[in-house]
matplotlib code that plots the C-alpha trace (Angstrom):
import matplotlib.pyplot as plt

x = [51.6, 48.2, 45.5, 43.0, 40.3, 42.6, 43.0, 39.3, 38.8, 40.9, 39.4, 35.9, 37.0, 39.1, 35.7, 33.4, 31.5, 29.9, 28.5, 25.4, 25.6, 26.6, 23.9, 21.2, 22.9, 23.2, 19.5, 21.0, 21.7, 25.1, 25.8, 25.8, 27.6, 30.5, 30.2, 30.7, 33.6, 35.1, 35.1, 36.7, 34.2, 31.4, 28.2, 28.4, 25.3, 26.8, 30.5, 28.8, 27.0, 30.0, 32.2, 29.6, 29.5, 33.2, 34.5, 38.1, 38.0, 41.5, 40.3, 36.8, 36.8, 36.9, 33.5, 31.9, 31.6, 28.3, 25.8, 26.5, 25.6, 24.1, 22.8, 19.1, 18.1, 15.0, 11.9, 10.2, 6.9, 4.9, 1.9, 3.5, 5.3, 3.5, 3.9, 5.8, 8.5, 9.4, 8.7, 9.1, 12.1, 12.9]
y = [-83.5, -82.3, -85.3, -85.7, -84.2, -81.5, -80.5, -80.9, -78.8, -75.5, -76.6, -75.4, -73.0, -70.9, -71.3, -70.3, -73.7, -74.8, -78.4, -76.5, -75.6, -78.8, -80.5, -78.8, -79.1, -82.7, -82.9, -84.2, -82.5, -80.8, -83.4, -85.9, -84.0, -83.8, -87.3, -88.2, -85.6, -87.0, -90.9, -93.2, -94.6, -92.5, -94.2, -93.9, -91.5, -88.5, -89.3, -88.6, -85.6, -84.1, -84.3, -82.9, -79.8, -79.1, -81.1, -83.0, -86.2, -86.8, -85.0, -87.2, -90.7, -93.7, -95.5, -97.6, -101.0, -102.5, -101.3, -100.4, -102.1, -105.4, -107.3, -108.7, -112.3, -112.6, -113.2, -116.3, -115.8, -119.1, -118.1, -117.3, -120.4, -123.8, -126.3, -129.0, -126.2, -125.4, -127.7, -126.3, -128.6, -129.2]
z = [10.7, 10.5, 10.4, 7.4, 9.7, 10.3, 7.1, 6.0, 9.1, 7.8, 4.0, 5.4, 7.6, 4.8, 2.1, 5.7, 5.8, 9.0, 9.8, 9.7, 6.3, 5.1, 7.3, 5.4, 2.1, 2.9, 4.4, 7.8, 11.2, 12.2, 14.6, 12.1, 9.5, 12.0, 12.5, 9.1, 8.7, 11.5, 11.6, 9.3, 7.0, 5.3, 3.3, -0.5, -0.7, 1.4, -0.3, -3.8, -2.1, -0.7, -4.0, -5.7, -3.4, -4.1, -1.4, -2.3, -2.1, -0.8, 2.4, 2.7, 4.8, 2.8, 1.6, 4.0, 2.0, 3.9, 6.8, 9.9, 13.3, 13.3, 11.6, 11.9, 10.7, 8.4, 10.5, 10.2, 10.7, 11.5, 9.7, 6.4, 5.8, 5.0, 7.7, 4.9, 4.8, 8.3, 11.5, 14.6, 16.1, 20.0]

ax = plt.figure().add_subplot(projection="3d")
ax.plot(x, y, z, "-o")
ax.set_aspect("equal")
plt.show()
């Protein structure tokens, strides 16, 4: 049985669209585009993009629900805060 990729794969290729055209219709490079064909999760903004260009969404990953990699704490930076707030502690 042919995988989701798979099948989005032979949906482009039968309406002749590259990840090269759907990098620039997507304002992204074909390498990415690929990327987000291909993995499992895709952000919200290209998801809307892509079902607006005709793309079905049965054959699209899934909505990635946060951000990706990690994640940063808030810097504290010393001079912003008043000393009453934050002490530096050993």
């Amino acid at each position: 049985m042919a995988t989701r990729y798979d099948q989005l794969l032979l949906w482009m290729r039968k309406r002749y669209i590259t990840f090269a055209a759907l990098g620039r219709q997507l304002g992204i490079s074909d390498v990415y585009a690929r990327r987000l064909c291909r993995d499992q999760f895709i952000p919200a903004k290209y998801h809307t993009q892509m079902i607006a260009l005709g793309f079905p969404a049965e054959m699209l990953p899934e909505i990635s629900k946060g951000r990706r990699g990690r994640v940063y704490p808030d810097p504290i930076f010393p001079g912003l805060h008043s000393t009453t707030e934050t002490e530096d502690k050993p």
